[in-house]
N, C-alpha and C positions, 0 to 999 in steps of 0.2 A: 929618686935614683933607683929604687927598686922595681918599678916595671920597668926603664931602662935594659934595666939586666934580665928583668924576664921574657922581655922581648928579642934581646940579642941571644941568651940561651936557648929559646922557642926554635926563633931562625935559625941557628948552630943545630940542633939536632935535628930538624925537619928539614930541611933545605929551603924554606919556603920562605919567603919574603910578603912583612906582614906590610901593606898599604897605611902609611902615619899620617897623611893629607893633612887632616885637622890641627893633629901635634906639631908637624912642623910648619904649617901657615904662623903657628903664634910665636916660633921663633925663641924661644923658652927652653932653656936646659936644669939641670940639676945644678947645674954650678952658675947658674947665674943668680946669684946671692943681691944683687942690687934689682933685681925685679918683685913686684910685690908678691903679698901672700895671696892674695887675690890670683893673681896671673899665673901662679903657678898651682892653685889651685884647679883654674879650669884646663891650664895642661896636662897635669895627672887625670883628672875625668876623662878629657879627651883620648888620651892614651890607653888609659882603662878600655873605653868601650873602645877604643880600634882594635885591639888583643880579640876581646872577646867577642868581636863582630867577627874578625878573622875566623878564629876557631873555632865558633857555633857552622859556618857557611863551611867550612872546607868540611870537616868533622862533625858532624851534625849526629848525634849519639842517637840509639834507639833505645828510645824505654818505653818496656810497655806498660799498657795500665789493663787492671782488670778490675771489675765492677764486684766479683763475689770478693770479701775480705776474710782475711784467716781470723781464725779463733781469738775470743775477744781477750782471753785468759794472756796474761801474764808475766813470765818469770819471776819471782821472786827469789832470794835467798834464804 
């Protein structure tokens, strides 16, 4: 139920509507308690990676990398 929600909140502040093709081909909700654990298993994955397909492709972050690394040393207390 909780990507549910974090899918509806995502949409709510972004205006954007995230593409569920896969999650909803299986027909599978949070409240269908008489489907197995199996099935509702591969719905959540499903759902998982459509969120984060979505917002890798729109949002696509930039990080960069650099080859010299800082100082090997530490913090300690």
């Amino acid at each position: 139920m909780l990507l549910v929600h974090v899918r509806k909140y995502y949409e709510n502040i972004t205006s954007e509507e995230i593409q569920t093709e896969r999650y909803n081909s299986l027909h599978i909700s949070p409240v269908h308690i008489h489907k197995n654990k199996v099935s509702h298993k591969k719905a959540i994955l499903a759902l998982g990676d459509e969120i984060v397909h979505h917002i890798r492709t729109n949002h696509n972050p930039f990080v960069e990398y650099r080859l010299e690394m800082p100082s090997e040393r530490v913090a300690t207390e």
